[in-house]
Predicted model as a PDB file, atoms N, CA, C, CB and O in Angstrom, pLDDT in the B-factor column:
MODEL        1                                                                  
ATOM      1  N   UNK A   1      13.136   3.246   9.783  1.00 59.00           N  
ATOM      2  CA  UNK A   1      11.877   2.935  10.422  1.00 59.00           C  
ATOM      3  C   UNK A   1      10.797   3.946  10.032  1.00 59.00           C  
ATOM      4  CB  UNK A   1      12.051   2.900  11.933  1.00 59.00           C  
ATOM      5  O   UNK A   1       9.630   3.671   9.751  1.00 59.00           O  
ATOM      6  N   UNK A   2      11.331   5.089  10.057  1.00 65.00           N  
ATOM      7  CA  UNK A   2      10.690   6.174   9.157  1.00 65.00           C  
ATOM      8  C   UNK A   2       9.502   6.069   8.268  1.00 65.00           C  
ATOM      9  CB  UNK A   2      11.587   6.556   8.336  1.00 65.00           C  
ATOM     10  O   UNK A   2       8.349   6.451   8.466  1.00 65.00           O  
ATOM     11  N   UNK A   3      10.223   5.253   6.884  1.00 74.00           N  
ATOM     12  CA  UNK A   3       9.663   4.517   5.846  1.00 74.00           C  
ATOM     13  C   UNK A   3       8.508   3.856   6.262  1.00 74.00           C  
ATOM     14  CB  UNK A   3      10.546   3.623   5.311  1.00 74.00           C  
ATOM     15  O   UNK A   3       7.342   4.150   6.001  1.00 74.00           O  
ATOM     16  N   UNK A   4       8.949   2.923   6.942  1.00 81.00           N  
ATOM     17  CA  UNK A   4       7.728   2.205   7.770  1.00 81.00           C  
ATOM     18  C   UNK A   4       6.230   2.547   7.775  1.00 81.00           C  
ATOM     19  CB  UNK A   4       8.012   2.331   9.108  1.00 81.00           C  
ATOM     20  O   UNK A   4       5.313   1.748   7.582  1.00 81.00           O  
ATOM     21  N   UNK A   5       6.116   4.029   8.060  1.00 86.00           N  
ATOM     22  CA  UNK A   5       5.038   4.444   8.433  1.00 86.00           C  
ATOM     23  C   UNK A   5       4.452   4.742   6.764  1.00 86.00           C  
ATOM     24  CB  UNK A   5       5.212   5.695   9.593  1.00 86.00           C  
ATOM     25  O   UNK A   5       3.408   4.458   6.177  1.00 86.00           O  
ATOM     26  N   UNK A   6       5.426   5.294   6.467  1.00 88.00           N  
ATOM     27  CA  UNK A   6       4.204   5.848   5.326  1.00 88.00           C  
ATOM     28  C   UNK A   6       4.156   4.790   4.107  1.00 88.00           C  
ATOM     29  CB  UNK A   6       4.634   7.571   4.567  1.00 88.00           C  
ATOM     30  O   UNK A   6       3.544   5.186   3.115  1.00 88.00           O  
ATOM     31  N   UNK A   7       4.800   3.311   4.037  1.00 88.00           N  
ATOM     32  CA  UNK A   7       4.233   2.262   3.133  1.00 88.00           C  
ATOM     33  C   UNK A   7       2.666   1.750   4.364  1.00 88.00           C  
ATOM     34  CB  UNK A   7       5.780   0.710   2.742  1.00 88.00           C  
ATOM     35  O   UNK A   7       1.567   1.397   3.935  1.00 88.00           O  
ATOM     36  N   UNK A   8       2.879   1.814   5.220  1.00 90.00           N  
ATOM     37  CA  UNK A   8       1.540   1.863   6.323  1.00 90.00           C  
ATOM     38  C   UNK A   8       0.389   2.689   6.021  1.00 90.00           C  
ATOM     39  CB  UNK A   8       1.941   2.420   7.724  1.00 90.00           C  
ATOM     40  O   UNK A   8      -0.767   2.379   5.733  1.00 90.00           O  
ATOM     41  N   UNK A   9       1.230   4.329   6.212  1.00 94.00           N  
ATOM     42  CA  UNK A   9      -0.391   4.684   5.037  1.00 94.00           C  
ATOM     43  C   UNK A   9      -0.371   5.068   4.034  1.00 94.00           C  
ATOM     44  CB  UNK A   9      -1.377   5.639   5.278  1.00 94.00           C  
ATOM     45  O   UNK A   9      -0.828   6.188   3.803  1.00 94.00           O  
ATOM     46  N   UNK A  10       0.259   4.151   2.874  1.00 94.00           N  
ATOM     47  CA  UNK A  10      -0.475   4.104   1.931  1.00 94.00           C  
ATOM     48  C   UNK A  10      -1.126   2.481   1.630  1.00 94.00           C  
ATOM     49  CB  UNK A  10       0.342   4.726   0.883  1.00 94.00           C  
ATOM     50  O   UNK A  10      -1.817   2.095   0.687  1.00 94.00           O  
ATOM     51  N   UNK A  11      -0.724   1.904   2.547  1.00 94.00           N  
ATOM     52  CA  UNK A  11      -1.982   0.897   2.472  1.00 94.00           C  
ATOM     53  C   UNK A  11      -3.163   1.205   2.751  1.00 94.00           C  
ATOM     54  CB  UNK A  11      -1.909  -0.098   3.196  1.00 94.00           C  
ATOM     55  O   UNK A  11      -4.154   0.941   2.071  1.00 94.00           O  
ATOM     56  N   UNK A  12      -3.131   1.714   3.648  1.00 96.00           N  
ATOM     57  CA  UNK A  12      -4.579   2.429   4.612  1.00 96.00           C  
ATOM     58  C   UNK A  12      -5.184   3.034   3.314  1.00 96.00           C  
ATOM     59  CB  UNK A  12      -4.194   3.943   6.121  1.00 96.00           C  
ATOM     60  O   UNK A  12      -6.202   2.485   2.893  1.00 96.00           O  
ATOM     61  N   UNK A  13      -4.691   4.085   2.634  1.00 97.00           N  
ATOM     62  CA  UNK A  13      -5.142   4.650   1.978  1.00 97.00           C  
ATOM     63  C   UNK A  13      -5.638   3.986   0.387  1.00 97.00           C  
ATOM     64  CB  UNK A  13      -4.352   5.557   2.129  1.00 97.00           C  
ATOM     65  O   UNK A  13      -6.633   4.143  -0.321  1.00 97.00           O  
ATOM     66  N   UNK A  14      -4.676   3.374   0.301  1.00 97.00           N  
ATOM     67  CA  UNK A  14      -5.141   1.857  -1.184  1.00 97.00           C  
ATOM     68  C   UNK A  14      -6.392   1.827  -0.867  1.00 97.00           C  
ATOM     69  CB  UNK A  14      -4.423  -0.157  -1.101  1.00 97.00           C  
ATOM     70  O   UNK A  14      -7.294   2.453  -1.424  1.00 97.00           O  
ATOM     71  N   UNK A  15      -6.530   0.664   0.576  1.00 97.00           N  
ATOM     72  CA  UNK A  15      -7.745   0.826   0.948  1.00 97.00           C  
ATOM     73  C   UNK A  15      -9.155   0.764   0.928  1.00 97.00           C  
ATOM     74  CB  UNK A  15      -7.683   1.271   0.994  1.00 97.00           C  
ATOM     75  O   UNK A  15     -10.092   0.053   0.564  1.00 97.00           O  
ATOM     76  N   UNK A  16      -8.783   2.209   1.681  1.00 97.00           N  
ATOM     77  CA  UNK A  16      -9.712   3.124   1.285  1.00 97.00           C  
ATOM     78  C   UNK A  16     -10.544   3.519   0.315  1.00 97.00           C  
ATOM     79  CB  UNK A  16      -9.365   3.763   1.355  1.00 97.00           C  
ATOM     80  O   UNK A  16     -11.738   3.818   0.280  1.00 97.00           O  
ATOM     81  N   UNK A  17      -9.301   3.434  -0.805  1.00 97.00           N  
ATOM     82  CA  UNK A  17      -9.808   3.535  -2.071  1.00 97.00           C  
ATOM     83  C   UNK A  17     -10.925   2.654  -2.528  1.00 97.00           C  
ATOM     84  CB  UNK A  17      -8.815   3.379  -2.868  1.00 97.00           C  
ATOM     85  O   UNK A  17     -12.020   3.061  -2.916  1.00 97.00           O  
ATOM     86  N   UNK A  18     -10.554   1.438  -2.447  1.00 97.00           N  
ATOM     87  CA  UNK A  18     -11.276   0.293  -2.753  1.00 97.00           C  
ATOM     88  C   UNK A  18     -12.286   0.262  -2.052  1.00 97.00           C  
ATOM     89  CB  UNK A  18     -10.666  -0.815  -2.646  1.00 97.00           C  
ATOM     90  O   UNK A  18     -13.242  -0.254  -2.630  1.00 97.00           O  
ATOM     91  N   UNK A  19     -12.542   0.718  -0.686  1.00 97.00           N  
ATOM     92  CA  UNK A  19     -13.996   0.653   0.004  1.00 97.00           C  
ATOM     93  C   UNK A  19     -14.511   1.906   0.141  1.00 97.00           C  
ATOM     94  CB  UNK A  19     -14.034   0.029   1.403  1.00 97.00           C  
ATOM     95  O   UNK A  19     -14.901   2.224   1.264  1.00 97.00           O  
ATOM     96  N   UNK A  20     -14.600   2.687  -0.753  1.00 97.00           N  
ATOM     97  CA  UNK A  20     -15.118   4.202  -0.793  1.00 97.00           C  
ATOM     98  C   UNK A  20     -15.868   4.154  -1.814  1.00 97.00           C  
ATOM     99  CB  UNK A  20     -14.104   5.379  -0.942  1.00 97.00           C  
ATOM    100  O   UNK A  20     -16.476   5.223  -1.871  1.00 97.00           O  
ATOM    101  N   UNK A  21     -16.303   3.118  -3.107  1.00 97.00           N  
ATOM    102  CA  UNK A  21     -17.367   3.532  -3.763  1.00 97.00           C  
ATOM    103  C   UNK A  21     -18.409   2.784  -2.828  1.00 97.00           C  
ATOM    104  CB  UNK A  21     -17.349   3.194  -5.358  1.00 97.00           C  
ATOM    105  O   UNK A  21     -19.603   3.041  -2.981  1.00 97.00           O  
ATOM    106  N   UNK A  22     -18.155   2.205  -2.218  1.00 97.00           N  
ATOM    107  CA  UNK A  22     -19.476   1.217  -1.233  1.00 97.00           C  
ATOM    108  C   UNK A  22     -19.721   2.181  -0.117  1.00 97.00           C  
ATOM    109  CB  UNK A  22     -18.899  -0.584  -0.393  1.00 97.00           C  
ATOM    110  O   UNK A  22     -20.857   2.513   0.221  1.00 97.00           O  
ATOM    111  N   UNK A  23     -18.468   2.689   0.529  1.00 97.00           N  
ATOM    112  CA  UNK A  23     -19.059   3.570   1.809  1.00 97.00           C  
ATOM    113  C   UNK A  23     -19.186   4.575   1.491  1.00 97.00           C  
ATOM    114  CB  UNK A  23     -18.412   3.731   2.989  1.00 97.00           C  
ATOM    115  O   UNK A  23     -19.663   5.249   2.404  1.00 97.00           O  
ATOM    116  N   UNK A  24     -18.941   5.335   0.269  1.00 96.00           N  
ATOM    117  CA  UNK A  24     -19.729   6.835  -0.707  1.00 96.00           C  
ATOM    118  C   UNK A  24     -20.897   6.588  -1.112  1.00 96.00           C  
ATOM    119  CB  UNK A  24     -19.052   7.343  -2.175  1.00 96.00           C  
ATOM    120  O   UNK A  24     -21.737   7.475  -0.963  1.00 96.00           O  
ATOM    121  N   UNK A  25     -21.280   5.334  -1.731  1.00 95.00           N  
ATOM    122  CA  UNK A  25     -22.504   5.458  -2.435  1.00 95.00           C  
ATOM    123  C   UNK A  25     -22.731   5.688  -3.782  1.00 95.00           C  
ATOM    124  CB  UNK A  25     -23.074   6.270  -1.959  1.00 95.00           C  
ATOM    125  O   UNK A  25     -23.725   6.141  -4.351  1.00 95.00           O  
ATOM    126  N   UNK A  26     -21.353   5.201  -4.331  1.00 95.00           N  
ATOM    127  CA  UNK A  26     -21.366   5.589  -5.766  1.00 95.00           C  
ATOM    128  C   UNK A  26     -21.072   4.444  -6.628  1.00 95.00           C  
ATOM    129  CB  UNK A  26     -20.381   6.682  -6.058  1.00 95.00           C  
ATOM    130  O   UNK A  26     -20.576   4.568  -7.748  1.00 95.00           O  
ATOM    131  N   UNK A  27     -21.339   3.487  -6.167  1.00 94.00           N  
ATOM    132  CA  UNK A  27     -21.279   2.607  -7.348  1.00 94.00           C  
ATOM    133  C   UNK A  27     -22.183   2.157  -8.331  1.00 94.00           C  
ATOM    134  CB  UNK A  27     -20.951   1.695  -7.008  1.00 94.00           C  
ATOM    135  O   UNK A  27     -22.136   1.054  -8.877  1.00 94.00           O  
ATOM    136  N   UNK A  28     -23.113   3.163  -8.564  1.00 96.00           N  
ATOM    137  CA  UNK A  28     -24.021   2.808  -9.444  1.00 96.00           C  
ATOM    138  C   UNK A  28     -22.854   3.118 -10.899  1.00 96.00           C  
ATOM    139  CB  UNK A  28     -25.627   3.807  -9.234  1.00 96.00           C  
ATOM    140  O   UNK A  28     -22.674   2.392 -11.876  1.00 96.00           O  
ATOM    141  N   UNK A  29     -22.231   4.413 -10.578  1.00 96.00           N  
ATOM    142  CA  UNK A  29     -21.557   5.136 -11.537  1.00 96.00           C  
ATOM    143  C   UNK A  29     -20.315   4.663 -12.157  1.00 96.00           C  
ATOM    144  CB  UNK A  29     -21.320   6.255 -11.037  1.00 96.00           C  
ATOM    145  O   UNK A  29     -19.375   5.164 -11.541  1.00 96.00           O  
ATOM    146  N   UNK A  30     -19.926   3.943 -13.071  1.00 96.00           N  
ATOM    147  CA  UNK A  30     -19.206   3.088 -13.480  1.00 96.00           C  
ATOM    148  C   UNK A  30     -17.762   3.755 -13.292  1.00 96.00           C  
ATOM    149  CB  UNK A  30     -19.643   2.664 -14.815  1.00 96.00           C  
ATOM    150  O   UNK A  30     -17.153   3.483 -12.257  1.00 96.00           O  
ATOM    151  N   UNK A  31     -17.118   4.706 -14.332  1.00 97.00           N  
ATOM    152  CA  UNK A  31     -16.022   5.392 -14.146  1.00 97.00           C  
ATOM    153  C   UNK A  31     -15.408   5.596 -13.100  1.00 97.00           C  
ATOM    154  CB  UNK A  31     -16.127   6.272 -14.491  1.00 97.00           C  
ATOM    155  O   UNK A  31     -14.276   5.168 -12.876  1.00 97.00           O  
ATOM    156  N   UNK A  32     -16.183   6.376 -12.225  1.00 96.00           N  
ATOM    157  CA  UNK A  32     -15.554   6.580 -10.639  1.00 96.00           C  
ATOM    158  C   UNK A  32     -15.409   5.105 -10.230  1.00 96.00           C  
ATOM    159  CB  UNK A  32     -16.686   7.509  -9.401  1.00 96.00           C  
ATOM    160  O   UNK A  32     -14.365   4.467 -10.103  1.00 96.00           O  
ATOM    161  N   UNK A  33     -16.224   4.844 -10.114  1.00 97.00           N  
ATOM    162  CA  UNK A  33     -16.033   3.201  -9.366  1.00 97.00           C  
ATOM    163  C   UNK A  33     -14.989   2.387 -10.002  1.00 97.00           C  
ATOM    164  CB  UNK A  33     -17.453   2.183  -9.506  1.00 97.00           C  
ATOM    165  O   UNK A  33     -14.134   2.080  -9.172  1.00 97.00           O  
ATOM    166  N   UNK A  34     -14.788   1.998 -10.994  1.00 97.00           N  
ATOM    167  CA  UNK A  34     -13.693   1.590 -11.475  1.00 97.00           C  
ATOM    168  C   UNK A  34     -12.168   2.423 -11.258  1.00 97.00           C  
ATOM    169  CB  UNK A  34     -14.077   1.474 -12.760  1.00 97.00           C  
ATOM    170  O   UNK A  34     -11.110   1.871 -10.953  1.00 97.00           O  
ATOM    171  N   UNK A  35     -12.290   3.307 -11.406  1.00 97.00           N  
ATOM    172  CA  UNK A  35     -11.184   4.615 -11.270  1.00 97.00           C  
ATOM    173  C   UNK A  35     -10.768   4.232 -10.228  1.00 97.00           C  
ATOM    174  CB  UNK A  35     -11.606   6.205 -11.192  1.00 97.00           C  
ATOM    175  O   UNK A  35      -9.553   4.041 -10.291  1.00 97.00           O  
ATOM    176  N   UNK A  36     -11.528   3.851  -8.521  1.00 97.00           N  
ATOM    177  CA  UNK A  36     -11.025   3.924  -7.533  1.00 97.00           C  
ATOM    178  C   UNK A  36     -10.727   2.847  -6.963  1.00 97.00           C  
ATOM    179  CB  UNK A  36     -11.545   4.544  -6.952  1.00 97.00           C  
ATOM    180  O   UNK A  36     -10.129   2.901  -5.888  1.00 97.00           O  
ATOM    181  N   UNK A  37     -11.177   1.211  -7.723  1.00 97.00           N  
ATOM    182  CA  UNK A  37     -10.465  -0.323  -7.663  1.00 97.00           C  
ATOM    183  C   UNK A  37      -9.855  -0.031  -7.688  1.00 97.00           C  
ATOM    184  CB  UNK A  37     -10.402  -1.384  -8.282  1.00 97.00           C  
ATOM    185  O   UNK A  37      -9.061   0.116  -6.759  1.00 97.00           O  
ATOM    186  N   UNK A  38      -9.701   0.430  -9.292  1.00 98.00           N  
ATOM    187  CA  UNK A  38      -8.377   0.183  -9.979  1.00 98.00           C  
ATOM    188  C   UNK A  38      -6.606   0.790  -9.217  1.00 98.00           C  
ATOM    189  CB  UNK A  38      -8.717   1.012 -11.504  1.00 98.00           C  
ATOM    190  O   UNK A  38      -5.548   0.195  -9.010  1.00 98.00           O  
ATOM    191  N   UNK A  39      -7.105   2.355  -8.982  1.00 98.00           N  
ATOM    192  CA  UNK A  39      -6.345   2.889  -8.022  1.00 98.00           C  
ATOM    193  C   UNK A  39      -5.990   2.510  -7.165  1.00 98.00           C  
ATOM    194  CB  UNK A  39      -6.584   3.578  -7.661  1.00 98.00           C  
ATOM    195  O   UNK A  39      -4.810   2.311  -6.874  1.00 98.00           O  
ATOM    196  N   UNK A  40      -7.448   2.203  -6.190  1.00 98.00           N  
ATOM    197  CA  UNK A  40      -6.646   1.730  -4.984  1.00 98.00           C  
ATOM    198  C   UNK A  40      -6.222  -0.022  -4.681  1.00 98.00           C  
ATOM    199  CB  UNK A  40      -7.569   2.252  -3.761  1.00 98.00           C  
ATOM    200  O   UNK A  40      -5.929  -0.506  -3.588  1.00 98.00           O  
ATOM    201  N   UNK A  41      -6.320  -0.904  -6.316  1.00 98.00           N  
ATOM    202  CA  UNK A  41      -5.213  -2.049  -6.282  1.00 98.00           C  
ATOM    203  C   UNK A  41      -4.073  -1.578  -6.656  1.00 98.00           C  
ATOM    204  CB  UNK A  41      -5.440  -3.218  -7.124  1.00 98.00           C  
ATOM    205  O   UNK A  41      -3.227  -2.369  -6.240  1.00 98.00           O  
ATOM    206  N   UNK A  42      -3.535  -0.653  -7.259  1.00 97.00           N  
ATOM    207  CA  UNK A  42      -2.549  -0.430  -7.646  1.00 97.00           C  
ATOM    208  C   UNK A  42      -1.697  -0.074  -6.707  1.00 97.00           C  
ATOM    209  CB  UNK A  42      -2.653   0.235  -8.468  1.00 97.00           C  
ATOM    210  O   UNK A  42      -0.595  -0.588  -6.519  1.00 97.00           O  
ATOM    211  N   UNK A  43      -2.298   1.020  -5.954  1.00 97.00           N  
ATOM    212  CA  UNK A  43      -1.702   1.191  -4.330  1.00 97.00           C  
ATOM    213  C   UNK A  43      -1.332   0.180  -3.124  1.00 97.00           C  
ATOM    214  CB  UNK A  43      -2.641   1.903  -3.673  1.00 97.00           C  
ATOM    215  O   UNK A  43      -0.371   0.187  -2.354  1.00 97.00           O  
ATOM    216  N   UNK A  44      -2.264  -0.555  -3.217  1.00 97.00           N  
ATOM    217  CA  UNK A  44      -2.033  -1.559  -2.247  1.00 97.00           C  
ATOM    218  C   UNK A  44      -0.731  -2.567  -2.472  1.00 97.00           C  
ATOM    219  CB  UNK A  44      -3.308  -2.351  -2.200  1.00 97.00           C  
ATOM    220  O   UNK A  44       0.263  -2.873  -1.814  1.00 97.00           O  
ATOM    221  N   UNK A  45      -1.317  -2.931  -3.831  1.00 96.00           N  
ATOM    222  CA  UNK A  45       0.055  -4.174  -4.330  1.00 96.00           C  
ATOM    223  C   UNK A  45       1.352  -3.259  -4.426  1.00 96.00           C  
ATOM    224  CB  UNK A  45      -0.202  -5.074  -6.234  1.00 96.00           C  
ATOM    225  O   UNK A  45       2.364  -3.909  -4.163  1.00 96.00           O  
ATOM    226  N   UNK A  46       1.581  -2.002  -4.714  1.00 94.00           N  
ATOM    227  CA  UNK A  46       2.676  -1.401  -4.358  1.00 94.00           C  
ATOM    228  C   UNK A  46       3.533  -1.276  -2.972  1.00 94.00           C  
ATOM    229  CB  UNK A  46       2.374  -0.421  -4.686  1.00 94.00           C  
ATOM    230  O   UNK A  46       4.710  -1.455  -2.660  1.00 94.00           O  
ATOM    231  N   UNK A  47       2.415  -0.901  -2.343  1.00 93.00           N  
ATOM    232  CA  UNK A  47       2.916  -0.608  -0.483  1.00 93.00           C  
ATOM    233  C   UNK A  47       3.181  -2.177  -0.008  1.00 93.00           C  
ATOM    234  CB  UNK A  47       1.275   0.260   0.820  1.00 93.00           C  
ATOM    235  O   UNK A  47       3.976  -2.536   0.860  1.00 93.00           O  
ATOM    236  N   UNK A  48       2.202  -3.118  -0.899  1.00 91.00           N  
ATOM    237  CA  UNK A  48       2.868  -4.186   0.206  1.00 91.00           C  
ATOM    238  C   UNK A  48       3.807  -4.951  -0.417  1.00 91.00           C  
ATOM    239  CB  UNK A  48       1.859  -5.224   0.883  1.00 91.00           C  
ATOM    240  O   UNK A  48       4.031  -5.998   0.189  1.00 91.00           O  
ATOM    241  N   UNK A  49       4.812  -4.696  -2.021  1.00 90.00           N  
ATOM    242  CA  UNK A  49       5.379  -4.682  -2.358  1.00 90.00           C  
ATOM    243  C   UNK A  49       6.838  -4.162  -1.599  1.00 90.00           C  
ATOM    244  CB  UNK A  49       4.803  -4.417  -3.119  1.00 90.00           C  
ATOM    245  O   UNK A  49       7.784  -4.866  -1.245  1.00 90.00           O  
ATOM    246  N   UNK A  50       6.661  -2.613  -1.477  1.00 87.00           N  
ATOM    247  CA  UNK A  50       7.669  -2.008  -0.697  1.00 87.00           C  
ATOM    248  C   UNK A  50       7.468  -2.181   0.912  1.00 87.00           C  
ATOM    249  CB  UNK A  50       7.705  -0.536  -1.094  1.00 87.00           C  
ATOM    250  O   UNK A  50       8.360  -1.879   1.704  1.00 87.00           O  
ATOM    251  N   UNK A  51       6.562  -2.551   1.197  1.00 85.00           N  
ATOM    252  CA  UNK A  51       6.985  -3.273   2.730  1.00 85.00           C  
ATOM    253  C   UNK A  51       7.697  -4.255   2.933  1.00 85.00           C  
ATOM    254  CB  UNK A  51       6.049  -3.738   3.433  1.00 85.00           C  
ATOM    255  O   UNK A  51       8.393  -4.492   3.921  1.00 85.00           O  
ATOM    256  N   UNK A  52       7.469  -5.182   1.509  1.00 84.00           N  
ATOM    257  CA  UNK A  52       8.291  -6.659   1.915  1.00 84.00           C  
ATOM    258  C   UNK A  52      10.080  -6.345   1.352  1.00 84.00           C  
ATOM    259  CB  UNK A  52       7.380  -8.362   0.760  1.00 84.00           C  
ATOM    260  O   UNK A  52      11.039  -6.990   1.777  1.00 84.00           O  
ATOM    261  N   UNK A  53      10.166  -5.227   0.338  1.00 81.00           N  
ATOM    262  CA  UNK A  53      11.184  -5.190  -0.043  1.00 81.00           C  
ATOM    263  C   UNK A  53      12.084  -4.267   1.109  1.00 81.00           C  
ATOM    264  CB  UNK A  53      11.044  -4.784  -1.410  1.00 81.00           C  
ATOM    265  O   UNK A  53      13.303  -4.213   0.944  1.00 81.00           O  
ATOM    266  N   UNK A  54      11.569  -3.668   2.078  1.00 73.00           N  
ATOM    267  CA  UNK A  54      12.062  -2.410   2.752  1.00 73.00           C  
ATOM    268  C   UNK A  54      12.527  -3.662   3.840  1.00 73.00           C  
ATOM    269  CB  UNK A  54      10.801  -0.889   3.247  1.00 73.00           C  
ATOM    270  O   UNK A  54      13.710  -3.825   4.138  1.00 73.00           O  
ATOM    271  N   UNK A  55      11.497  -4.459   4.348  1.00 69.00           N  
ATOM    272  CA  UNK A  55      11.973  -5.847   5.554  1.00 69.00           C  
ATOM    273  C   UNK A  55      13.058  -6.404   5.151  1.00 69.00           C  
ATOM    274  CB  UNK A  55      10.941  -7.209   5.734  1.00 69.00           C  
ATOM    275  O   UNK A  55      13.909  -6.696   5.990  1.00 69.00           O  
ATOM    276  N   UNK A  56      13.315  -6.732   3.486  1.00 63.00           N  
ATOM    277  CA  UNK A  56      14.557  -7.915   3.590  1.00 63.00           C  
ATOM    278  C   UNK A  56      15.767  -6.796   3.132  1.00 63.00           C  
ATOM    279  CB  UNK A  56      14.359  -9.596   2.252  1.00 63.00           C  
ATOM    280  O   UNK A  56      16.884  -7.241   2.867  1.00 63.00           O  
ATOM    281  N   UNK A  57      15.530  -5.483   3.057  1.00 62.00           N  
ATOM    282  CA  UNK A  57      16.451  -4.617   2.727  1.00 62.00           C  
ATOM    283  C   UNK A  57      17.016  -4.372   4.471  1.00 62.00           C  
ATOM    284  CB  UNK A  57      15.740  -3.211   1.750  1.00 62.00           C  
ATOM    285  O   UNK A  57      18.207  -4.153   4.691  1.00 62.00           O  
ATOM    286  N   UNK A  58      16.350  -4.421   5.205  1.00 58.00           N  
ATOM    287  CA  UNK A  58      16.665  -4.033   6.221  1.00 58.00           C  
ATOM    288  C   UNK A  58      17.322  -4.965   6.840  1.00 58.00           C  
ATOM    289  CB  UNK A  58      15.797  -3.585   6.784  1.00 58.00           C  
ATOM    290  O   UNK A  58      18.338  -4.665   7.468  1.00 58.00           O  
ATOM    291  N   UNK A  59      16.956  -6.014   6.793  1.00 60.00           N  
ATOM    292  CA  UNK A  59      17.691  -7.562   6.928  1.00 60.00           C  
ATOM    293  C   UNK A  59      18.800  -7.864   6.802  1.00 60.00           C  
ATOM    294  CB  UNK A  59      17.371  -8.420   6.202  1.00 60.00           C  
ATOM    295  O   UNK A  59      19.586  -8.499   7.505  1.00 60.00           O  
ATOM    296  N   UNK A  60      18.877  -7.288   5.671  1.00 57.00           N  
ATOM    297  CA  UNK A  60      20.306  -8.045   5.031  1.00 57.00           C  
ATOM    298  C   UNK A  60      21.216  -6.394   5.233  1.00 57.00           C  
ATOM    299  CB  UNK A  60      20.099  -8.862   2.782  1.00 57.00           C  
ATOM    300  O   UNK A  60      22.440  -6.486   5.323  1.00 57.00           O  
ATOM    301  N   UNK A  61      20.743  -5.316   5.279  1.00 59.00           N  
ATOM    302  CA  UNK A  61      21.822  -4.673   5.897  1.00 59.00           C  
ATOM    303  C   UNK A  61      22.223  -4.609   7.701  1.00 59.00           C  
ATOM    304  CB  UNK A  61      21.564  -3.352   5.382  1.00 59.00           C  
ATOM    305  O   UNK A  61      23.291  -4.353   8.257  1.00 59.00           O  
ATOM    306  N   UNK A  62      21.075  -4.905   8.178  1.00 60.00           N  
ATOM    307  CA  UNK A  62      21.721  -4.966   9.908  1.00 60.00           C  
ATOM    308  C   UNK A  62      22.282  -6.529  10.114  1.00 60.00           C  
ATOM    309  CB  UNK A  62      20.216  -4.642  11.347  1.00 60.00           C  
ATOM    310  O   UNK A  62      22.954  -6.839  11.098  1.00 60.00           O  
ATOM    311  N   UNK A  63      21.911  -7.498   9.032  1.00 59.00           N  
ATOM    312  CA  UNK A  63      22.774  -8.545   9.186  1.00 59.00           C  
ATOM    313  C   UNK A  63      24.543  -8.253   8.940  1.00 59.00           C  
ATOM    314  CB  UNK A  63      22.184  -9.580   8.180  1.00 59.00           C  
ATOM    315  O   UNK A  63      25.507  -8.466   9.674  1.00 59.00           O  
ATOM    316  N   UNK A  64      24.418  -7.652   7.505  1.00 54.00           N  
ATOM    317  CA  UNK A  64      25.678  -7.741   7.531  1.00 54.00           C  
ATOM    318  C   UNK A  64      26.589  -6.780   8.146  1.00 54.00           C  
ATOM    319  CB  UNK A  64      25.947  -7.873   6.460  1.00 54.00           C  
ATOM    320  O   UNK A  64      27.782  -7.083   8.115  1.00 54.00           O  
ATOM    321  N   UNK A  65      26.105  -5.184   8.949  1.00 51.00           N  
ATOM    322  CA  UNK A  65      26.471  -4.880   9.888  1.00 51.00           C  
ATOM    323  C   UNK A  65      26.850  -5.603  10.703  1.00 51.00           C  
ATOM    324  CB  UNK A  65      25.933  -4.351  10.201  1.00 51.00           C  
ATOM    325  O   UNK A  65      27.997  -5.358  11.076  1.00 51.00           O  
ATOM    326  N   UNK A  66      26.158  -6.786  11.367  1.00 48.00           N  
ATOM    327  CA  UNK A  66      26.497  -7.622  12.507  1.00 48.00           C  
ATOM    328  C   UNK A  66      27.708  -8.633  12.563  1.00 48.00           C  
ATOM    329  CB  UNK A  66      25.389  -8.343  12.734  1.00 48.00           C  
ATOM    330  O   UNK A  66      28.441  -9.081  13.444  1.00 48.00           O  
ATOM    331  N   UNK A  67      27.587  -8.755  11.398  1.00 48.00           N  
ATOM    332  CA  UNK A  67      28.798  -9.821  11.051  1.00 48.00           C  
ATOM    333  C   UNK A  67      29.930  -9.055  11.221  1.00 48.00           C  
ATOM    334  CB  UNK A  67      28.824 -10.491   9.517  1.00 48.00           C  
ATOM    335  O   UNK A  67      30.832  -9.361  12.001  1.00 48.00           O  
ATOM    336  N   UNK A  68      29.925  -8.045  10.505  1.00 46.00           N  
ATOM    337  CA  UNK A  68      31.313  -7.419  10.262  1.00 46.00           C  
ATOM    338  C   UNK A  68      32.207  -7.033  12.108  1.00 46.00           C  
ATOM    339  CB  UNK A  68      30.890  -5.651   9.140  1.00 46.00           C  
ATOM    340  O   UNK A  68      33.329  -6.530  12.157  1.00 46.00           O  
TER     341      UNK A  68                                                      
ENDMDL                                                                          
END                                                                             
């Protein structure tokens, strides 16, 4: 459950990423602004990658705990 939290923030923080050249004020500036999409899609589709994989990991081991 642990885990939990921190694929949590690093969504938060993906984010972030992605809405920080608008709530910084820097998107006139191409590099940064791109730098920090790009980043923070990469982050996001990861965390909610390992959220969905951490749910059916968790699934299928307290299932088959249960059975046994």
């Amino acid at each position: 459950m642990r885990n939990f939290y921190w694929f949590v923030f690093h969504l938060i923080v993906g984010l972030w990423l992605i809405i920080s050249p608008f709530a910084l004020g820097f998107t006139d500036m191409a590099q940064p602004y791109w730098n920090a999409i790009a980043v923070g899609a990469v982050v996001v589709v990861s965390s909610v990658l390992a959220l969905s994989f951490n749910r059916e990991h968790v699934q299928l081991f307290h299932g088959e705990r249960k059975a046994a």
